[in-house]
TIDOZA-290229 format. One record per atom (N, C-alpha, C, O, CB): x, y, z. Coordinates in pm, whole numbers, plus 50000, padded with zeros to 5 digits. Glycine has a CB too. Example, Ala and Ser with C-alpha at 12.3 -4.5 7.8 and 13.67 -1.06 7.14 Angstrom:
513194943150780
512304955050780
513204967050780
514244966850846
511314955350905
512854977550708
513674989450714
512905000350787
513415011450804
514084994050572
END
This chain:
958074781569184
957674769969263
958354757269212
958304746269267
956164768169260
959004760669098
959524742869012
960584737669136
960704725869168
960804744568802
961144746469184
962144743169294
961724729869409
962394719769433
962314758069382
960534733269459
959904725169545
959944706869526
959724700469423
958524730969534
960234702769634
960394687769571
959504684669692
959574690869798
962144678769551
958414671669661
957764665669733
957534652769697
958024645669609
956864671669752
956494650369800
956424631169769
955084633669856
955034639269965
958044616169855
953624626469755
952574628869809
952094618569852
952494608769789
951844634669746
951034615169978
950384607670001
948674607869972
947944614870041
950804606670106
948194600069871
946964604569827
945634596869791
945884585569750
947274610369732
944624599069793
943834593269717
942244599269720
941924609769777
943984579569755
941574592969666
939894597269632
940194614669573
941264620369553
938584596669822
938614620269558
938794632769531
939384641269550
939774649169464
938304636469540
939634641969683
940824655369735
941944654069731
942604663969760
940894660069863
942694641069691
943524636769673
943754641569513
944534650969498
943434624069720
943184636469404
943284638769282
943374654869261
944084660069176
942184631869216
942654660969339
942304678169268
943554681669367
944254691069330
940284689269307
943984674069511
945134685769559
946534683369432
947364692169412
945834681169766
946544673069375
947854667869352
947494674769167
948514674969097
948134646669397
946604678169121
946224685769017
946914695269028
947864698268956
945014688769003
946264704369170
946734719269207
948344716769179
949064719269082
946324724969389
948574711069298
950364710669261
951074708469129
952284710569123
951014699369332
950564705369050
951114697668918
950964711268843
951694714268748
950124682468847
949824720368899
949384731768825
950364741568838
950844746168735
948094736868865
950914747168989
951574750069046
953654748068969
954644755068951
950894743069164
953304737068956
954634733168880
955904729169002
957114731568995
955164748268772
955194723069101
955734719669197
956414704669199
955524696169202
954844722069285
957374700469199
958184687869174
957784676569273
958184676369390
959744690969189
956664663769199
956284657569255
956954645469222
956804639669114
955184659169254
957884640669339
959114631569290
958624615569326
959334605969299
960724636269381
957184614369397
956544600269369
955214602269451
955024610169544
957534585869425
954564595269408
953174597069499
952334580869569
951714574269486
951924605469373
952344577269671
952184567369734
950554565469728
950074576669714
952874568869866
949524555369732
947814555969702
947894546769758
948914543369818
946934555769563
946264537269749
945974528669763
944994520669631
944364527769552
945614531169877
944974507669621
944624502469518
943354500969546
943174496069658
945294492269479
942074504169464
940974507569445
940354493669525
940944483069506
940674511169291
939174493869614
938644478569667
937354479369607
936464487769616
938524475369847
937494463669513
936324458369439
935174459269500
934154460469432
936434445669405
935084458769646
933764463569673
933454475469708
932514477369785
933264457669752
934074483969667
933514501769649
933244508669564
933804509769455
934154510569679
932164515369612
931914523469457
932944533769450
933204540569550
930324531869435
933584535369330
934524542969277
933714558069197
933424559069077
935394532269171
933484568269305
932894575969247
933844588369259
933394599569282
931574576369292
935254585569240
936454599569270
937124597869159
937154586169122
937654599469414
937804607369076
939164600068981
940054596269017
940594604969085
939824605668899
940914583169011
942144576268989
943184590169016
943264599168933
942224568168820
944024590169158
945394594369196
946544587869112
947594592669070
945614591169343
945944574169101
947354571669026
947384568968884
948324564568817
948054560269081
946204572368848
946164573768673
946434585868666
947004586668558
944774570768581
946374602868742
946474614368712
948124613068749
948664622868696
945414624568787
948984606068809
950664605468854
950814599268744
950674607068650
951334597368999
951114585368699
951274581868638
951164588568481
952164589668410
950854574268685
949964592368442
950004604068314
951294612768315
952104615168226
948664615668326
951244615568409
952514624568374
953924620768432
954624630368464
952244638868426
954394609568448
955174603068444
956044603268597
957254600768592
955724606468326
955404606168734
955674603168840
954974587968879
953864582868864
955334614468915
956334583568940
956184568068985
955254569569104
955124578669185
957704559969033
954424553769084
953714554069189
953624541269244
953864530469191
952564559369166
953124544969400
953844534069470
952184530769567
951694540969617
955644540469576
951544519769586
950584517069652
950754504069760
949964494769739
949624515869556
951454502769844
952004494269924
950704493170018
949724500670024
953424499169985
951054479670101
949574475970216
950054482270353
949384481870456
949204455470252
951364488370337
951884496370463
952614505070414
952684507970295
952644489270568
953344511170522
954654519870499
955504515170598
955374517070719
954504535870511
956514507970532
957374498770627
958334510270616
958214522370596
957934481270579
959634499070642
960934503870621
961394505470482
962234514270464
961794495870685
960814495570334
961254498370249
960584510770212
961304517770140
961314489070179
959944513570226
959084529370201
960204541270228
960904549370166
957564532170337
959944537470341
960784547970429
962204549570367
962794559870398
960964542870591
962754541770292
964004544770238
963974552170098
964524562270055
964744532170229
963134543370046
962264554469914
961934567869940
961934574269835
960744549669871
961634575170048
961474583870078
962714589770134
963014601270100
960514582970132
963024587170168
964524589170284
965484597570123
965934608970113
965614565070374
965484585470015
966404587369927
965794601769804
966474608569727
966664570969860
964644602069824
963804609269707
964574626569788
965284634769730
961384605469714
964264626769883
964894641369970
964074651269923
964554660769861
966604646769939
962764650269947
961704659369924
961724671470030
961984670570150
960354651569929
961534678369987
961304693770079
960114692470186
960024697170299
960794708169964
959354685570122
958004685370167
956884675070181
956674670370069
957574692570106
956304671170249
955404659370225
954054664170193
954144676170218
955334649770347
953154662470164
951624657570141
950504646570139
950274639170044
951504659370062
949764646470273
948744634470278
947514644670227
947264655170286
948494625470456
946804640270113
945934641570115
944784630770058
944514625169952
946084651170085
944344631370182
942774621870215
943674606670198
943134595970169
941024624570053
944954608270220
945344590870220
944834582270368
944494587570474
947354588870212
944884572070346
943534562870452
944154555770534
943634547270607
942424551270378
946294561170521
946354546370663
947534558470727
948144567370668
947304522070604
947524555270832
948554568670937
949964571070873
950574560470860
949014562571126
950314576570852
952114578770836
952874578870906
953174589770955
952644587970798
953634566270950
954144572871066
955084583471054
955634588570956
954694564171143
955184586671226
956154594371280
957624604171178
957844615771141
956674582871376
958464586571168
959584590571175
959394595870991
960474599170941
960784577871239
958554596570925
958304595770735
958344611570783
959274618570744
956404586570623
957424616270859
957334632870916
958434642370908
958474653570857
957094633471064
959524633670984
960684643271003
961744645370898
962474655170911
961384639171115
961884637470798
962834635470682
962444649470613
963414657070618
962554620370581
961504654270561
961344670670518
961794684870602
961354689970705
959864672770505
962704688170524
963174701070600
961544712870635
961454719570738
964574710070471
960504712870527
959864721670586
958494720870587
957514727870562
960214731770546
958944703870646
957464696870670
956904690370608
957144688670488
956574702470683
955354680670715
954614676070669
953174679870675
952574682670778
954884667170695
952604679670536
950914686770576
950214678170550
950474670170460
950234699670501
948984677670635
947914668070575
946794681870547
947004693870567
947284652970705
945154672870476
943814683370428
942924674570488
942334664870441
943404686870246
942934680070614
941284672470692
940224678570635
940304690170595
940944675270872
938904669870623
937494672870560
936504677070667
935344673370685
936884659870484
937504688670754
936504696070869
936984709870897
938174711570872
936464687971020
936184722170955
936974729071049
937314723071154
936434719771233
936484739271087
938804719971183
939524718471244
939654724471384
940644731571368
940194719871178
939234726271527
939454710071571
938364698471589
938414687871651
940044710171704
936894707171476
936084696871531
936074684171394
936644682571287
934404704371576
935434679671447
935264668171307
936564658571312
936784651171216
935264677271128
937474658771428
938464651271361
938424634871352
937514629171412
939654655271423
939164629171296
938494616671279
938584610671132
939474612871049
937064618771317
937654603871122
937224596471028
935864601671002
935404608871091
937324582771060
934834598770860
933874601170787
933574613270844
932774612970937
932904591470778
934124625970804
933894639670901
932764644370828
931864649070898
935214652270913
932574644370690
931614652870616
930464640770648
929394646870658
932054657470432
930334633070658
929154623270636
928374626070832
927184625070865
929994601570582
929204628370895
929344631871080
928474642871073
927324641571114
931084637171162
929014657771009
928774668671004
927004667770961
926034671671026
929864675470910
927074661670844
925844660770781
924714649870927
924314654571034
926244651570596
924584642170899
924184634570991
923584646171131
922464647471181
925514623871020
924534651271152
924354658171316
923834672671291
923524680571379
926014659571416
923774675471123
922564686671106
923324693871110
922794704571139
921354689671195
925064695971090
925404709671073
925164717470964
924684711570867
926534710771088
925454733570951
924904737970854
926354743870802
926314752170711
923614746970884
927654739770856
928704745470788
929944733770793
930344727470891
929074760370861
930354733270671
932074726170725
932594732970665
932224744170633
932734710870698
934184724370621
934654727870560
936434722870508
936454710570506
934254737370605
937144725870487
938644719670492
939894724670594
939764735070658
939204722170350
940894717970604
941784722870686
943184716370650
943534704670660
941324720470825
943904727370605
945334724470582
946374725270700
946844736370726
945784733570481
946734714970768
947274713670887
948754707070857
948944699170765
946304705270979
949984712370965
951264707270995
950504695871037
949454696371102
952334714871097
951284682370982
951624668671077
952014669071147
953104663471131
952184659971062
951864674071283
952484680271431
951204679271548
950084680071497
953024699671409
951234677871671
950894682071766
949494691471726
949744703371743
952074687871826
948174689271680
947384701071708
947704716071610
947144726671638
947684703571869
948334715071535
948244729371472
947964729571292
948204720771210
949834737371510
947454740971276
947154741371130
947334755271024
947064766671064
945724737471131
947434754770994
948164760470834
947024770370752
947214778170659
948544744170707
945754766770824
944524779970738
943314772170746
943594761070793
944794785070538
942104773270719
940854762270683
940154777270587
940424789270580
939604753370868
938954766170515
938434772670449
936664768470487
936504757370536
939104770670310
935394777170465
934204773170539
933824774270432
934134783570357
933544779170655
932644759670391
931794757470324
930364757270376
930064755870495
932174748070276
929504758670278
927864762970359
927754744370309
928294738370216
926234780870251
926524738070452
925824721770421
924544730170422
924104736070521
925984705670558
923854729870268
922684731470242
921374719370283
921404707270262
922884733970110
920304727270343
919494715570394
919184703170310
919004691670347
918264720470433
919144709370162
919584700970019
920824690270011
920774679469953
920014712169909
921814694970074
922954687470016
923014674570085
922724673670204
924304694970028
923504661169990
923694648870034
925734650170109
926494659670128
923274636769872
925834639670123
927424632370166
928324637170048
929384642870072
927454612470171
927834634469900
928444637569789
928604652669742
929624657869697
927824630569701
927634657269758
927344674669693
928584680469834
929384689369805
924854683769715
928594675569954
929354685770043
930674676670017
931624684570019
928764688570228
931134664369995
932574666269936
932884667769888
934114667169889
933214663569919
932054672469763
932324679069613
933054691069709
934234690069740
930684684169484
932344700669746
932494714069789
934034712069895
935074718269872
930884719869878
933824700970023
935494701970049
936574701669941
937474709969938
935924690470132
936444692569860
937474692369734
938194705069718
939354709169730
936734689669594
936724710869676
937094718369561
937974733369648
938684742469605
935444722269455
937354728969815
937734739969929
939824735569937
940864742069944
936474734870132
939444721669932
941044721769949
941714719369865
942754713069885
941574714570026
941434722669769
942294727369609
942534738969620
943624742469573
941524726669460
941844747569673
941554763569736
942574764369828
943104775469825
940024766869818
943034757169905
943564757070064
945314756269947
946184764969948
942844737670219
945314746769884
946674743469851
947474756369741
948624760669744
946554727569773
946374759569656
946734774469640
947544782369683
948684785769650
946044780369664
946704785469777
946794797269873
948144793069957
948854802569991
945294799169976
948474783069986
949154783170078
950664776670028
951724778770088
948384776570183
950504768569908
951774768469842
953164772469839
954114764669833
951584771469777
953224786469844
954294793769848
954604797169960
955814797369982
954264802969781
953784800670058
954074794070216
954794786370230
955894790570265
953194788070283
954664774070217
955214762070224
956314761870185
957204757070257
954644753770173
956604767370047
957954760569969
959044775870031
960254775670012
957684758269728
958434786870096
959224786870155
959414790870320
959714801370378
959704791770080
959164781070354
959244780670535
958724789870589
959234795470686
960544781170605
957274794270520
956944801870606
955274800470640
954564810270660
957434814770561
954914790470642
953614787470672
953624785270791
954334777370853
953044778070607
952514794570843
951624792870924
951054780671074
950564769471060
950994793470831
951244785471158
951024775971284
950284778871411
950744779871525
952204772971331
948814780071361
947954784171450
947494773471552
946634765971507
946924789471382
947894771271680
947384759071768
945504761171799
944994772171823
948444759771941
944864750471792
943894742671773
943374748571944
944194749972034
944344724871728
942304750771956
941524753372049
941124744172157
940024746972205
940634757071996
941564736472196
941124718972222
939834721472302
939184711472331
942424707572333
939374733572341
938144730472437
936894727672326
935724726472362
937764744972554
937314726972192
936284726972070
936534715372021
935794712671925
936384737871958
937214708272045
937694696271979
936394685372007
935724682572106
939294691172047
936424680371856
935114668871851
935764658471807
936704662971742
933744671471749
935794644571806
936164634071747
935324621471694
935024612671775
936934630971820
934934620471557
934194611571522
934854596871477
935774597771396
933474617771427
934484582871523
934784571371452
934304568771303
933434573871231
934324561771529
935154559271287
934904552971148
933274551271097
932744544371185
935604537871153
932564553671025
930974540570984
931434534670928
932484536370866
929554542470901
930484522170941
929954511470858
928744515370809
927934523970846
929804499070926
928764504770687
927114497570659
926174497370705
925154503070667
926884487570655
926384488170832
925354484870919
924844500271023
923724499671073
926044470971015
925744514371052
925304521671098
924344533471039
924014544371084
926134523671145
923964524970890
922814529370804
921374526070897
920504534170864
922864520070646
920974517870988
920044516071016
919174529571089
919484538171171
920284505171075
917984526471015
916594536071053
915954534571233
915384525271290
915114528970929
916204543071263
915484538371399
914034547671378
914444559271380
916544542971567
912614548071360
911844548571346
911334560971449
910734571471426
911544537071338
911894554571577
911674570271731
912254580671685
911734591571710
912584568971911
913374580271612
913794593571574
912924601571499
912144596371420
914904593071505
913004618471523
912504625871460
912494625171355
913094615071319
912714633571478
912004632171258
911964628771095
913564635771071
914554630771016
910374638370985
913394647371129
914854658571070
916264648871088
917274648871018
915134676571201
915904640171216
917384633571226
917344622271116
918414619971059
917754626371391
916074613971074
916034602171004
916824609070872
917864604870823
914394595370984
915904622970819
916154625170645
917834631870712
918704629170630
914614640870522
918204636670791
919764634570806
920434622970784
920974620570676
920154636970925
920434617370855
920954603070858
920634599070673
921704597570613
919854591570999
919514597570593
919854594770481
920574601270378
920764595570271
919054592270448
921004612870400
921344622670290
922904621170362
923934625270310
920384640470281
922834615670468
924454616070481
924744604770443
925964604970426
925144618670616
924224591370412
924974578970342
924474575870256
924494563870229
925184567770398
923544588070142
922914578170013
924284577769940
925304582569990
921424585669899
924244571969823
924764570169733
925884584769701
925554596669705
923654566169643
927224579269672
927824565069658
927534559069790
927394547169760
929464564669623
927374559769911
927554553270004
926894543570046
925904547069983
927634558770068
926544533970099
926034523170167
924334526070167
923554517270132
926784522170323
923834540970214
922674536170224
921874535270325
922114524770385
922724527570192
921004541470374
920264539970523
918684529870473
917884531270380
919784560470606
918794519470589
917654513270555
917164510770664
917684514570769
917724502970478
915904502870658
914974498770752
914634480570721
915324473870644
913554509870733
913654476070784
913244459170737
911884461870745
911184470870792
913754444070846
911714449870678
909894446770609
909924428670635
910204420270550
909624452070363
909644426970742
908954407370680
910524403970651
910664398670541
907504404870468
911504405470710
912714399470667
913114406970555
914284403270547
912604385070636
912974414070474
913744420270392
914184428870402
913684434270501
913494421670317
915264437870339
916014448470397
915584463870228
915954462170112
918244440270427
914834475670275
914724481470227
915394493470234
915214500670332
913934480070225
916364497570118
917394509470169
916614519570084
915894516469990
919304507970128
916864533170132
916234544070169
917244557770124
917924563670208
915904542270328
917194561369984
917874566269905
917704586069901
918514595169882
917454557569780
915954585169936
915834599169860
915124602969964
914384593069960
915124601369706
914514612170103
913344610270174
913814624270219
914874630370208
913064596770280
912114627970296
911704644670296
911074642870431
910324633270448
910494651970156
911404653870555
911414652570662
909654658870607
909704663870495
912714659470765
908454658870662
907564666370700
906874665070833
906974654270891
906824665870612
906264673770883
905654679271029
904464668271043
904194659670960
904974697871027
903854670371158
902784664671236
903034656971328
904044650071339
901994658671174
902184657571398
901434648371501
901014635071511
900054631971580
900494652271519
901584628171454
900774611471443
900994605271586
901834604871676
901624598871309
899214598471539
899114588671626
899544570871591
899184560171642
897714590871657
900114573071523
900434560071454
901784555271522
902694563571512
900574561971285
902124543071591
903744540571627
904794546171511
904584551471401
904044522871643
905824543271572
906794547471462
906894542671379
906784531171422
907794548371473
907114541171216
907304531271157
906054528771074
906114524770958
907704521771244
904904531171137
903904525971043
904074539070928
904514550570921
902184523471123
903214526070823
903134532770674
901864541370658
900794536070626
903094520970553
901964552670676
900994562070673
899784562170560
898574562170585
901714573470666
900574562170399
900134559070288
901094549870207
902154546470261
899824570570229
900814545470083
901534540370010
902134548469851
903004544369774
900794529070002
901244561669844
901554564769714
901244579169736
900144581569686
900774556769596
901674587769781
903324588369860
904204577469943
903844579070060
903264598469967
904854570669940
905184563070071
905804571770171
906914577170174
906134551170047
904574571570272
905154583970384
904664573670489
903544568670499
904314603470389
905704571970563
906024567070709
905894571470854
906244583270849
907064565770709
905604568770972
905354577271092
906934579971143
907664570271165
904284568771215
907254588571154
908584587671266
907804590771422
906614593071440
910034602871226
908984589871535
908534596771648
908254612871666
907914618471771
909424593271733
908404616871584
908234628271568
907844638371443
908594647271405
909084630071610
906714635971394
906844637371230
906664626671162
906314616371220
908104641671180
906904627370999
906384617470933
907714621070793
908264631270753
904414619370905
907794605770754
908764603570626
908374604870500
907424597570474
909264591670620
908814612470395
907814607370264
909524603070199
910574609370215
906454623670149
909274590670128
910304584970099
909694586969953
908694583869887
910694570970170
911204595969939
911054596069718
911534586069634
911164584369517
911994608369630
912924575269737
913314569069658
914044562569676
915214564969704
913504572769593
913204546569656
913874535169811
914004522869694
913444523069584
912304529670001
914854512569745
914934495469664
914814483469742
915634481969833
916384492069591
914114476469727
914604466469836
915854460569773
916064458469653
913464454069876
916844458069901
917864449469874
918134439269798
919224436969746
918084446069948
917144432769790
917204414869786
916544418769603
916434409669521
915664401769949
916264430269577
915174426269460
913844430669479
913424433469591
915024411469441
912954431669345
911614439169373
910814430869487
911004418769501
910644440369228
910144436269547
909534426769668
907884432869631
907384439269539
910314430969869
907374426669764
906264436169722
905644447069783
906074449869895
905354430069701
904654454469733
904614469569761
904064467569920
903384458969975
903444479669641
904684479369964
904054483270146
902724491570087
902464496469977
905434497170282
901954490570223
900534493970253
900444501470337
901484501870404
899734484970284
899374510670384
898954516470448
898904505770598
898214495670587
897834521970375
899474507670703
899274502670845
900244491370853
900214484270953
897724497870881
901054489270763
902194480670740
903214489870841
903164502170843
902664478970561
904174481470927
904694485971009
906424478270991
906894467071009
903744483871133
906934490470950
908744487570911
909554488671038
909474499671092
909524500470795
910284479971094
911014476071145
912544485271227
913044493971156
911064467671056
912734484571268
914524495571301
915494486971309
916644490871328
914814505471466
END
């Protein structure tokens, strides 16, 4: 495999463990392009360009990929490209400069989930499987996927642990494929095709009518590292970290506070027991029984 020359596009977890694999592999990584960490994120992946840099591939984190890029690349004459989990499009013409291609590692079976925040989507909408997908930069086609189980347990974090570690698995396997022209090009099903947008922050909010199963979805898909699903109290904003769907019948609107110690909440359907919430602003003070939280 030392033969292989590439130039990766990379960052966060799947980024670090694909560009591991390759390094493992002994595959010639002749520069690797990232992005520079933003002060307001939690940094809960290892450094792409502290694992390049260690071993003495240049690295390059530009706010685009212009034309000077493109010549950097043009001149490097890599066999092969690699995006993995990098966060801004590549264009087109960066595609065609590799004699035997470009691959990206989407964080879905492929063709659904495509998009943006796919594992946090998946979770949220109650699936019980994802997984990874090693795909040509082309038209709709892909290169293999691998299926991971979403335990009713698992948060946003525990199932991208598991893509990671699926498409460290994917790059394996398919390696020698690659380096030599003979990977794989299965076209995409499009009548299965799903497409999710970007989240925000703000699409943490609790809507109270929802069933309990969709609410404790919705939190286990953006606790921590992520943003956070919350609700309001009296003007304050309480985010909603740890919570357990349970059954019944209430007659209580949505939202009201059932008890306080458990803090278990009414949904429209069911009831919340929240294990483990902060207010935003700072300790506030404790909710009550018939206290009624906000969406």
């Amino acid at each position: 495999m030392n033969g292989l020359r590439t130039v990766i596009f990379a960052y966060s977890e799947v980024g670090h463990l694909c560009l591991s694999e390759l390094l493992r592999q002994g595959v010639r990584v002749e520069a690797v392009f990232t992005h520079e960490d933003s002060p307001g994120e939690t940094q809960w992946f290892p450094s792409v360009a502290k694992l390049a840099a260690s071993t003495g591939i240049s690295v390059y984190a530009p706010g685009s990929l212009d034309d000077k890029e493109y010549e950097l690349v043009r001149g490097l004459r890599p066999d092969a490209l690699f995006s993995f989990y990098y966060r801004s499009l590549i264009p087109e013409r960066f595609l065609g400069l590799p004699p035997l291609g470009a691959f990206n590692m989407h964080g879905s079976l492929l063709p659904k989930y495509r998009g943006r925040a796919c594992v946090n989507w998946a979770i949220l909408n109650g699936e019980t499987v994802t997984g990874a997908t090693l795909h040509h930069m082309v038209r709709r086609a892909d290169a293999g996927d691998i299926v991971v189980p979403i335990l009713f347990e698992d948060t946003a974090r525990t199932v991208s642990r598991k893509v990671a570690e699926a498409s460290c698995l994917l790059v394996e396997r398919n390696i020698a494929a690659i380096a030599g022209g003979t990977a794989p090009r299965t076209p995409q099903d499009e009548r299965k095709a799903t497409t999710f947008g970007r989240r925000t922050p703000a699409d943490g909010l609790v809507s109270w009518s929802w069933d309990a199963i969709r609410i404790y979805n919705l939190v286990r898909a953006v606790t921590h590292p992520f943003p956070g699903a919350f609700t309001s109290f009296k003007g304050r904003t309480l985010l909603l970290w740890s919570v357990l769907p349970e059954g019944g019948d209430e007659q209580a609107a949505p939202g009201t506070v059932l008890s306080s110690a458990p803090l278990v909440v009414a949904a429209g359907r069911g009831r919340i027991q929240v294990l483990h919430s902060e207010w935003a602003e700072g300790p506030g003070q404790a909710l009550a029984a018939g206290d009624v939280l906000e969406s």
